[in-house]
N, C-alpha and C positions, 0 to 999 in steps of 0.2 A: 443624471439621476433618473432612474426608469421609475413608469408607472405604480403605481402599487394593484398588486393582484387584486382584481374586481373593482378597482375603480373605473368607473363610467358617468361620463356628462349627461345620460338622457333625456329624454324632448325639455321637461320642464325646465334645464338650464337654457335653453336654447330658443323658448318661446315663455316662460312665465308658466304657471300654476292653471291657467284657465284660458280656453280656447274659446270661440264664437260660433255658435252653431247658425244656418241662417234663418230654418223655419220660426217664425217666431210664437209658437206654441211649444216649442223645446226649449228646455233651460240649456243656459250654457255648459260647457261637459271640461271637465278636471284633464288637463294634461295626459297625467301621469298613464290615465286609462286608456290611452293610445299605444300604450308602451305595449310587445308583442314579441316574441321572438320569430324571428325570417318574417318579418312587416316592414317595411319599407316607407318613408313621409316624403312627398314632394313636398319643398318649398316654392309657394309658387309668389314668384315678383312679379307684380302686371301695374298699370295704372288705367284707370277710366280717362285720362286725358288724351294718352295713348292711342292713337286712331289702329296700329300695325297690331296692340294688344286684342282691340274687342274682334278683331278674327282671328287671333289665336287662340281666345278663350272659347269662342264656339267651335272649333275646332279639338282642343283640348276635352270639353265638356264632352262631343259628341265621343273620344277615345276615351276616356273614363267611364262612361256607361257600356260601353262595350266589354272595356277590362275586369269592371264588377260583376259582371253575367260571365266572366270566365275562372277557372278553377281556382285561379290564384286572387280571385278579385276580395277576396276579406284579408287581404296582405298589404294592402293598400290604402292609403289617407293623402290628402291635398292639403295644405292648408296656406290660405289667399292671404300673399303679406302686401299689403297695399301701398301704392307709389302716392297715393294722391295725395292731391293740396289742401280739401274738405271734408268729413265725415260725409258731409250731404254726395259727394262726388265715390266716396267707397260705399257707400248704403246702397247707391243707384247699380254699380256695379256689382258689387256682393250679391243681388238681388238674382243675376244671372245664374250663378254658381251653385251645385247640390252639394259642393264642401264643407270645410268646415275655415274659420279667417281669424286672425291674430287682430282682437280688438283693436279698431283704431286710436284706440285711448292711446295704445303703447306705443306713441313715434317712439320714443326712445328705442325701445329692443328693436324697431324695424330699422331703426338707422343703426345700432349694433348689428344688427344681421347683414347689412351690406355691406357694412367693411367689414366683418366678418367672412363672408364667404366673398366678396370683390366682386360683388357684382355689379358690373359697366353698362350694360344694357338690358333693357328689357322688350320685350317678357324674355324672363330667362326661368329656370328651373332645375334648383337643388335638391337632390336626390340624398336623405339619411336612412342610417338604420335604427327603426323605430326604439328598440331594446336598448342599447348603448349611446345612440346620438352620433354614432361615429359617422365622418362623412364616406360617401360612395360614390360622388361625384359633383363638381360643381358647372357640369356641363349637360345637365337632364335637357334642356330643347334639343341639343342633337342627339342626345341618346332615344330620344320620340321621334325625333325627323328619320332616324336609318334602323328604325322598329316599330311599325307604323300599327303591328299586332299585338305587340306583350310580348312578344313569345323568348323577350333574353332578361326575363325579370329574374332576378333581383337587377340588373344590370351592372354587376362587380364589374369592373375594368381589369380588363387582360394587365398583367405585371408587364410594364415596358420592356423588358429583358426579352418576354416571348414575341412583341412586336416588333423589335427589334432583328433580334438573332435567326429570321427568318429568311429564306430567298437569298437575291441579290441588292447590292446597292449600284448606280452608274458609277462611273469615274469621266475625267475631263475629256481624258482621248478616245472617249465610247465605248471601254472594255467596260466588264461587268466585272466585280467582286463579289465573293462569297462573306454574306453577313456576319456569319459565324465566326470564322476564321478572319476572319481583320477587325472583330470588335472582341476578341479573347482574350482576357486578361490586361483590359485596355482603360485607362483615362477615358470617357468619350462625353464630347459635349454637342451640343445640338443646337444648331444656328439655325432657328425660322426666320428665313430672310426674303425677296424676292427683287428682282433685279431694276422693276419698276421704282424701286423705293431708293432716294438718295440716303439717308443715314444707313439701310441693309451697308450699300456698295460699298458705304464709307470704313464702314465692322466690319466688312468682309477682307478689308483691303488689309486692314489692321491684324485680322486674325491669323492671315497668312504668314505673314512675319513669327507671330510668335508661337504658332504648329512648327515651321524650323526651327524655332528655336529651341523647342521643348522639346523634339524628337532627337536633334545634336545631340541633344545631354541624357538622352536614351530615358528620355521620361514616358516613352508610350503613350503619346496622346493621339488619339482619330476626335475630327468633327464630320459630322454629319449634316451634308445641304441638306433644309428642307423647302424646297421651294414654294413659294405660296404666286410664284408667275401664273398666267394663264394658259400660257403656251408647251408644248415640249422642246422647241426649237428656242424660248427664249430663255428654259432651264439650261439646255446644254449649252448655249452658247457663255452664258454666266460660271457654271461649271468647268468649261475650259481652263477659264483664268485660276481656277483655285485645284491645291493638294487635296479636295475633302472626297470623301465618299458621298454620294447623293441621293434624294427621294424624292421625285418629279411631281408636276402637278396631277398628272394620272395616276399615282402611286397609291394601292389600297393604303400604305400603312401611313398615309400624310395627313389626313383626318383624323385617324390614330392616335396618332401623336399629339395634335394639335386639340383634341379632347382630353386627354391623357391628364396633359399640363394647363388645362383652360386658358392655352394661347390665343389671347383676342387685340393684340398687337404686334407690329413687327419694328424692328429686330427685337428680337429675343436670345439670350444663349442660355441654356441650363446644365450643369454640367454633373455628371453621375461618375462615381467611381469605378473601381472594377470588379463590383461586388452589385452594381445596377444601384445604388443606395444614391440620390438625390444630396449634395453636397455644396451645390448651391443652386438657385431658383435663379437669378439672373444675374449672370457674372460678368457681361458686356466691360462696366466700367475698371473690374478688376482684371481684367485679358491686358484694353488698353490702356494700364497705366503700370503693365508690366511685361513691355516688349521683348525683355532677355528669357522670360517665364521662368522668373527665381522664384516666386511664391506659387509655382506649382503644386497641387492643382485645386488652387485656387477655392479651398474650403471656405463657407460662409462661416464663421465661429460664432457660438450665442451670443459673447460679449465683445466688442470692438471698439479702438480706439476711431473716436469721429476723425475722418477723413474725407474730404472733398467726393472722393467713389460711393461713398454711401449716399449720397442728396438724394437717390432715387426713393432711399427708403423714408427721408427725412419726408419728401414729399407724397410719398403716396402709402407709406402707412404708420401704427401708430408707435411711438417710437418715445422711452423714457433714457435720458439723458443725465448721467451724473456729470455735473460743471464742476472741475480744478481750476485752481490756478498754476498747474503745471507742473507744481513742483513733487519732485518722488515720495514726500508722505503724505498728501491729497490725492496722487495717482495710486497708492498701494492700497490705500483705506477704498477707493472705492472701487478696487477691485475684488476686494475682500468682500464688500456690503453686497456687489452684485449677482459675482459668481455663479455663486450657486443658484441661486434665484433664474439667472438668464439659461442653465441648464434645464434644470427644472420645466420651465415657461417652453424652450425647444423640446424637451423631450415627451414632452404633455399633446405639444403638436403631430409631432411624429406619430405617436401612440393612437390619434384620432382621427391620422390620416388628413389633418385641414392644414389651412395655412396658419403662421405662427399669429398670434394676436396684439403681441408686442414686443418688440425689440429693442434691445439693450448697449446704449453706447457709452464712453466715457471720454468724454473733452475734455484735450489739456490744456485749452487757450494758445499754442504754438503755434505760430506760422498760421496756414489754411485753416487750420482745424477750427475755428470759432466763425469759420469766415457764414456758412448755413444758420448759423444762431442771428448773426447783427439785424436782419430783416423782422424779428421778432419782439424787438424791445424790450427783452426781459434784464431785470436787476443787474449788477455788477457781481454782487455778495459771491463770494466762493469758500467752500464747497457750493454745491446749490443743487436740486434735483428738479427738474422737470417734466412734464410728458406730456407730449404732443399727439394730439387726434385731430388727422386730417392736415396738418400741419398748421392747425392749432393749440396755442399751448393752454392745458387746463387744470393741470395742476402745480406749483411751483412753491418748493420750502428752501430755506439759507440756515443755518445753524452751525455753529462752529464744529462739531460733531455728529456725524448724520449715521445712523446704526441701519444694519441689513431689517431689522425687526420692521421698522417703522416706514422701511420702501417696500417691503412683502404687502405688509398693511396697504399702504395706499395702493398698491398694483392689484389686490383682492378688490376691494372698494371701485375702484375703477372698471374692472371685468362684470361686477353687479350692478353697473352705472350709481350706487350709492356716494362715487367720490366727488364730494361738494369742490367748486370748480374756485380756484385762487391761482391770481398771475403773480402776487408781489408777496415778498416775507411778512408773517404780522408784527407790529412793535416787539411783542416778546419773544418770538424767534429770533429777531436779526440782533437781542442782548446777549442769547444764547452761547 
C-alpha cells in the first residue's frame, strides 16, 4: 500500500507540539515553526554524564556558530535530546548549548526516538528534513567528522547504486574487477565483516557455500567483502579464501557504505536486488538456514511466519505477534487481520526513508516457532496478540475473535505512546 500523496510526518510527530528554548527570557517556541522547506534538524543525543559527549559539544557548538554566519546558516536547527538520568544533570548541560532541547519532561518521546532511529552510542547525530520529517541520515557524527565546513549541506546521501557501481572491486587472486560490469543486473549482498572477528569467519565461511549454490542454479548472486581489518594484507589474505568481490580498509567507498546503512556492528549482510532496492536489512540468519539457496534471494516480507531466524528482530526491535494455536483457521484469520496492516507499516517506512517501527509476525505454536515466546511468560489463551518493545512485552489481548480494526487500533495508540501497557487478558476478554 503506497503513501498517500502529501502525506508527511513532520517535526511535531517526531518531537511533540513544543520545543525548549534555552534562554530563559524566551518562551518556549511551537514545533511546527521549525518547519521550512530545504531546512534541515539535527537530532542531537548527548548525555552530561558522558565524559567523550562534553568535548563533542564544544566542538559541535564551536561548528554551529560558524555554519550560522554561513549562507546556508537559517537552514539549520539542533535540537538537544538528552541521555540523562536527572533534570538537574540536563539543566546543567543544556546551559552550554545556543540550541533549542526536547523537554526533559518527555522521556517517553526520547526513549521513542532511540529505538526509533537505533541509536547505540552516543553522542551521535540524526539528520531530518525539517518540512516532511523525512529521514537523511542516521549517521550525522560522521557526516561532521568528513565535512568539517558545511560545505555538503543538506548532506543527502549518494544512492548506493552510484557508490557502488564505481571503479574497481579486488578479487582473491589480486585481479581487479570492473564494478559495473560484475554487479549488472545482479542479486548483490553486502557482508561487513573483518577477519579479526570469530562470528565475521564463521558467516563468511557459511556464505560461501551458499554463493555456489545460488549461482549453480543461475541465480546471479555477487557479495561484496567489506572489510572492516586494519590492514591491506590482512584483507587479502581473508579475501583469498572467499568467491566475493571486495572493499579494503583503504577503500573510499567503505566508510560509504558503512554510513550509508548506519553499520555499527559486525557481521552484517544486507542484501539489495537488482533494481539497488534494499530487500532485506540483515539477512545473516536467513543465508544460514538456507544452504541450497531455495528461498533466494532471501526477501524480508512485512508479514512472517515466527521462526527461530527472526530472534534477532524479537530481540532488538519492536515486534507485534499474533499467537495461533496452529491450526489453518487461526493461521488464515490472522493473516487476514495483519496483512494489510504490516504492508502499510513497511511501506510508510520506506516512503520516509527510516527504519521500520514495527514488525509483524504470526506464530503457529509448531515445533521452534513458540520456542522465542516461552522466556516471556505470557498467557496460554490463543488467538492472542502481543507487542513487544525492547523485547518487552506491553501489550497483550486473547479473545476468541480478534478483528484487523482493533490491532490497527492498538498499533496507532502504541506509535503515540497512548497504548496503556497490559501483559494478561482481562476477565471479559478471555469470556469473549
Amino acid at each position: 500500500m503506497a503513501v498517500a500523496s502529501g502525506v508527511r510526518m513532520g517535526l511535531p510527530t517526531i518531537f511533540g507540539k513544543i520545543l525548549q528554548r534555552n534562554a530563559s527570557t524566551q518562551p518556549d517556541i511551537e514545533t511546527e515553526s521549525l518547519e521550512n522547506g530545504g531546512k534541515v534538524v539535527f537530532l542531537y543525543f548527548t548525555a552530561f554524564w558522558c565524559p567523550p559527549c562534553h568535548e563533542h559539544a564544544r566542538t559541535l557548538i564551536k561548528w554551529y556558530e560558524k555554519f550560522k554566519a554561513s549562507e546556508n546558516g537559517d537552514l539549520l536547527d539542533i535540537v538537544f535530546i538528552s541521555l540523562d538520568y536527572s533534570e538537574e544533570e540536563f539543566t546543567c548541560f543544556y546551559n552550554w548549548m545556543p540550541w533549542y532541547a526536547l523537554p526533559y519532561c518527555k522521556r517517553e518521546t526520547a526513549a521513542k526516538l532511540i529505538r526509533r532511529y537505533r541509536i547505540a552510542n552516543i553522542p551521535e547525530v540524526v539528520i531530518v528534513d525539517s518540512l516532511s520529517g523525512r529521514l537523511i541520515t542516521t549517521a550525522g557524527l560522521q557526516v561532521l567528522h568528513d565535512d568539517e565546513l558545511g560545505e555538503k549541506f543538506p548532506w543527502t546521501p549518494v544512492a548506493v547504486n552510484d557508490i557502488l557501481q564505481t571503479g574497481t572491486f579486488s578479487r582473491g587472486d589480486g585481479s581487479a574487477a570492473s564494478a559495473f560490469s560484475e554487479l549488472s543486473g545482479k542479486v548483490v549482498g553486502l557482508l561487513y565483516t573483518g577477519s579479526w572477528c570469530k562470528p565475521c569467519v564463521e558467516l563468511t565461511s557459511i556464505l560461501k557455500g551458499v554463493y555456489e549454490a545460488a549461482n549453480k542454479s543461475c541465480k546471479r548472486l555477487e557479495i561484496i567483502y567489506i572489510s572492516d581489518d586494519q590492514s591491506e594484507e590482512s584483507f587479502e589474505e581473508s579475501l583469498k579464501e572467499t568467491p566475493f568481490l571486495g572493499v579494503g580498509p583503504s577503500d573510499a567507498r567503505k566508510s560509504r557504505l558503512y554510513q550509508y546503512f548506519n553499520i555499527t556492528d559486525i557481521p552484517r549482510l544486507v542484501m539489495l536486488d537488482e533494481d539497488w532496492t534494499v530487500i532485506n536489512e540483515d539477512a545473516r540468519v536467513c543465508l544460514t538456514c538456507d544452504p541450497g539457496a531455495e528461498d533466494f534471494p532471501w526477501k524480508y516480507e512485512p508479514l512472517n511466519i515466527l521462526h527461530e531466524k527472526f530472534a534477532r528482530y524479537l530481540n532488538r526491535e519492536n515486534c507485534l505477534i499474533y499467537m495461533t494455536d496452529g491450526s489453518s483457521e487461526q493461521m488464515d484469520q490472522a493473516k487476514l487481520n495483519l496483512e494489510q496492516l504490516a504492508v502499510a507499516e513497511r511501506d510508510k517506512a520506506e516512503a520516509f526513508n527510516e527504519p521500520q517501527l514495527i514488525h509483524f509476525f504470526i506464530s503457529s505454536s509448531i515445533g521452534k516457532a513458540d520456542d522465542v515466546l516461552k522466556t516471556l511468560a505470557l498467557p496460554s489463551n490463543r488467538p492472542a496478540v502481543v507487542i513487544l518493545d525492547d523485547r518487552t512485552p506491553v501489550w497483550y489481548f486473547s479473545r476468541k475473535r480478534i478483528d484487523a480494526q482493533a490491532i490497527e487500533s492498538c498499533v496507532a495508540d502504541y506509535k503515540t505512546q497512548m497504548l496503556e501497557e497490559r501483559f494478561a487478558p482481562t476477565e471479559k476478554e478471555s469470556s469473549l
